[in-house]
BABA-909343 format. One record per residue (C-alpha): residue number from 1; residue in three letters; chain; y, x, z. Coordinates in steps of 0.5 Angstrom, whole numbers. Example, Ala and Ser with C-alpha at 12.3 -4.5 7.8 and 13.67 -1.06 7.14 Angstrom:
[1, 'ALA', 'A', [-9, 25, 16]] [2, 'SER', 'A', [-2, 27, 14]] 
This chain:
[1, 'UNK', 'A', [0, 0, 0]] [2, 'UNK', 'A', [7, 2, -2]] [3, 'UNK', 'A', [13, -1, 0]] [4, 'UNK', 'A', [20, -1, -3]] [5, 'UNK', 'A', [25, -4, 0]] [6, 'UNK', 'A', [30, -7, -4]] [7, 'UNK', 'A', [37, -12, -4]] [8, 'UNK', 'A', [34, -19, -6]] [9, 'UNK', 'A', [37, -21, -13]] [10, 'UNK', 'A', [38, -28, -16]] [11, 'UNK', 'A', [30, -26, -18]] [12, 'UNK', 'A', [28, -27, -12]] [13, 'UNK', 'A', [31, -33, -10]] [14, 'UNK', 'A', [25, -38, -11]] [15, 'UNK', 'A', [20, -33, -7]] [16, 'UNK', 'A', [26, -33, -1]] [17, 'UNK', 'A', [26, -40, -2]] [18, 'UNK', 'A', [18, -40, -2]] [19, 'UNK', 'A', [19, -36, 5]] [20, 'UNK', 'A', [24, -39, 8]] [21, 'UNK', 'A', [20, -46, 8]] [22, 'UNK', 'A', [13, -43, 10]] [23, 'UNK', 'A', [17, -39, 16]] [24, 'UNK', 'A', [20, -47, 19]] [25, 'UNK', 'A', [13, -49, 18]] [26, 'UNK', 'A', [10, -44, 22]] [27, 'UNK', 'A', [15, -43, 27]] [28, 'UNK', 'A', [20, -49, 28]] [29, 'UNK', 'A', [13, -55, 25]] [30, 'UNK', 'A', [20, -57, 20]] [31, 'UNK', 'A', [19, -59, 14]] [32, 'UNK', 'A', [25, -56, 9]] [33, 'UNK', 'A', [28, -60, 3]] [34, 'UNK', 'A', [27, -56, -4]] [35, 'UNK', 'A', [33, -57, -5]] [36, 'UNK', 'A', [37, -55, 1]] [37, 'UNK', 'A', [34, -48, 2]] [38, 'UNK', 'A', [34, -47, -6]] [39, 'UNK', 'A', [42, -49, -6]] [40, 'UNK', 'A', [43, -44, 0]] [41, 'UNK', 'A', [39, -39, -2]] [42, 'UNK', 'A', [42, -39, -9]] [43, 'UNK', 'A', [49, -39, -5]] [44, 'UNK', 'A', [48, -33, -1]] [45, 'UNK', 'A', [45, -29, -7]] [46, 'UNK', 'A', [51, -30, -11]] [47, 'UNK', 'A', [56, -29, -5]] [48, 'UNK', 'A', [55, -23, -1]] [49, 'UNK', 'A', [61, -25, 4]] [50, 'UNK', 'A', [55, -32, 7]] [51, 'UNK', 'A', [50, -27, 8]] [52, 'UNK', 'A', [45, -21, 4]] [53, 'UNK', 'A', [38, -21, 3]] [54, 'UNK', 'A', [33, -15, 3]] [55, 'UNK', 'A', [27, -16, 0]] [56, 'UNK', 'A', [20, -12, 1]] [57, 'UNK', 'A', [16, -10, -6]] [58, 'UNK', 'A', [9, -9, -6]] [59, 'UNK', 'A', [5, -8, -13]] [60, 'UNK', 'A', [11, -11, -16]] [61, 'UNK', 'A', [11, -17, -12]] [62, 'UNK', 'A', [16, -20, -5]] [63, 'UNK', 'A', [11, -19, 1]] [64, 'UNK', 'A', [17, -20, 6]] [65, 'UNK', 'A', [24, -21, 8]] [66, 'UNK', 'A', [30, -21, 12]] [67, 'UNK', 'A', [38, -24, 11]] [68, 'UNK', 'A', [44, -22, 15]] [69, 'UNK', 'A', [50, -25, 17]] [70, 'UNK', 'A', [56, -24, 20]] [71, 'UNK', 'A', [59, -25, 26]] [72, 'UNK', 'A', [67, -22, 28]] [73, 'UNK', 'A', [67, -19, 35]] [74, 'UNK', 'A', [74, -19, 37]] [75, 'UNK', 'A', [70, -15, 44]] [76, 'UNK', 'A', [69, -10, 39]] [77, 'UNK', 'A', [74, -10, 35]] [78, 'UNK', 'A', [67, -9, 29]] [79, 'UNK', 'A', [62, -14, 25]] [80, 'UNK', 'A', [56, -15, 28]] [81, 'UNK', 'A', [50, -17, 24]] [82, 'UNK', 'A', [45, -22, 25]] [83, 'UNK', 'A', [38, -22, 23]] [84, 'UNK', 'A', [35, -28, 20]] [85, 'UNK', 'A', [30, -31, 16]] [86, 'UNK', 'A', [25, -26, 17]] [87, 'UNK', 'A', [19, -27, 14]] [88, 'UNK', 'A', [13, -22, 12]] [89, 'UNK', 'A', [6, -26, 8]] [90, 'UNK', 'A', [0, -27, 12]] [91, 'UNK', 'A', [-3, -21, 8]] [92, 'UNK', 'A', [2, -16, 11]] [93, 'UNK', 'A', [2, -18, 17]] [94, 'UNK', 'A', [1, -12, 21]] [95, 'UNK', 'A', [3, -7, 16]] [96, 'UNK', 'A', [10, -5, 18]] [97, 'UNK', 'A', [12, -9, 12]] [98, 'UNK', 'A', [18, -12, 18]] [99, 'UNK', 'A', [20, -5, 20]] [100, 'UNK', 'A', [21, -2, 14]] [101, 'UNK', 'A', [26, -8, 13]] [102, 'UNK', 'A', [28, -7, 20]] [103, 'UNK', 'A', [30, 0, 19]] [104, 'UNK', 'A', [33, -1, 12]] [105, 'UNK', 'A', [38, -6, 14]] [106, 'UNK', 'A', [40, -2, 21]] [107, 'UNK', 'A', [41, 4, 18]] [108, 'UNK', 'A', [46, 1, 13]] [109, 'UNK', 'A', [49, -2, 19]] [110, 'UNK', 'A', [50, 5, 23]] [111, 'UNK', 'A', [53, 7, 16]] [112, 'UNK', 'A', [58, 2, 16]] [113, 'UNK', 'A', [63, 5, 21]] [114, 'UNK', 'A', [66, -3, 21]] [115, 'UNK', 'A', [59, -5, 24]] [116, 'UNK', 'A', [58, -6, 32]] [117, 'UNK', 'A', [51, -8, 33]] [118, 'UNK', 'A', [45, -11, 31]] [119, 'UNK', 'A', [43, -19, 34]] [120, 'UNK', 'A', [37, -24, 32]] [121, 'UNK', 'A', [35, -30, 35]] [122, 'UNK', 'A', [28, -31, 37]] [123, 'UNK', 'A', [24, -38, 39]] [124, 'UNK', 'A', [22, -36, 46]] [125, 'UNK', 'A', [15, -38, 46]] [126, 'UNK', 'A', [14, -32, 40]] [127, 'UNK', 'A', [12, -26, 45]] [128, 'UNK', 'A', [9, -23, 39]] [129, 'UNK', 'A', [16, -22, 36]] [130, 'UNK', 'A', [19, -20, 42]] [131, 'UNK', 'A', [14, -15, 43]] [132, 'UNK', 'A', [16, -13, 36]] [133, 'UNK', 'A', [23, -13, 37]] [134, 'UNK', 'A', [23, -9, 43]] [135, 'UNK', 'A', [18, -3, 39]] [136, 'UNK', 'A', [24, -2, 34]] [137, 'UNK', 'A', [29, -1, 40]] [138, 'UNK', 'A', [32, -8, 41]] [139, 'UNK', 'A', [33, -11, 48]] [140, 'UNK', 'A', [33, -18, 50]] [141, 'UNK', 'A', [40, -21, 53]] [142, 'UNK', 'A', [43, -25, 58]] [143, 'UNK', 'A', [45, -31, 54]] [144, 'UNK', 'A', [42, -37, 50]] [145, 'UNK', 'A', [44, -39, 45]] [146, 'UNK', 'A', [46, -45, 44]] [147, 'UNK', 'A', [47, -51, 39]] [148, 'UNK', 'A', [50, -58, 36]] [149, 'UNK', 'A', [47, -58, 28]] [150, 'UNK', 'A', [51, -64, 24]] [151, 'UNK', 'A', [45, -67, 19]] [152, 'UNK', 'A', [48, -71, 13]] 
């Protein structure tokens, strides 16, 4: 197994697309409509100010990714960077495919004088994540997120 890791393009977005629905399923039990995750991730490809994709490529084929998005910490005078939308396919589970992009999206963040830190989000009953998360050196913090959505 070779993987590289790759800014996603818009060839990508049915893959993502794929991913993102598998990863509602699979963490949320939510079904997400076709329509909706295929406008926002064709949203997010064109327009790098809503969020950036990285795809992990094995053999020619998506087998992973990771979204960033941004949050402006007046506390720091700097962007943090919020992971989401991992997904890695079951057949690479446990390959190190999410470190690779783990990796990759935090070295490009430490280059960015601009950026202050890295953040993600994890259901608190995922320990395997959380496992995962704290191997790459993250650490969990004193808050909680929460939120109100507004559905049509």
């Amino acid at each position: 197994m070779n993987i590289d890791i790759r800014e996603a393009n818009p060839a990508d977005a049915t893959a993502i697309a794929n991913f993102n629905t598998r990863l509602a399923a699979e963490t949320e039990d939510t079904v997400l409509d076709p329509g909706v995750i295929g406008a926002g991730v064709a949203a997010a490809l064109a327009d790098s100010a809503k969020a950036r994709y990285w795809v992990a490529v094995d053999d020619g084929q998506v087998v992973g990714q990771i979204m960033v998005t941004y949050e402006w910490s007046d506390w720091r005078n700097g962007m943090l960077w919020w992971i989401q939308s991992v997904y890695v396919a079951d057949t690479h589970r446990r390959l190190g495919v999410f470190s690779a992009l783990y990796r990759h999206v935090e070295s490009l963040a430490r280059q960015d004088p601009a950026v202050r830190g890295i953040r993600l989000y994890v259901e608190n009953r995922n320990r395997r994540a959380q496992a995962t998360y704290e191997a790459l050196g993250m650490v969990g913090d004193a808050y909680r997120v929460m939120e109100k959505l507004f559905d049509d």
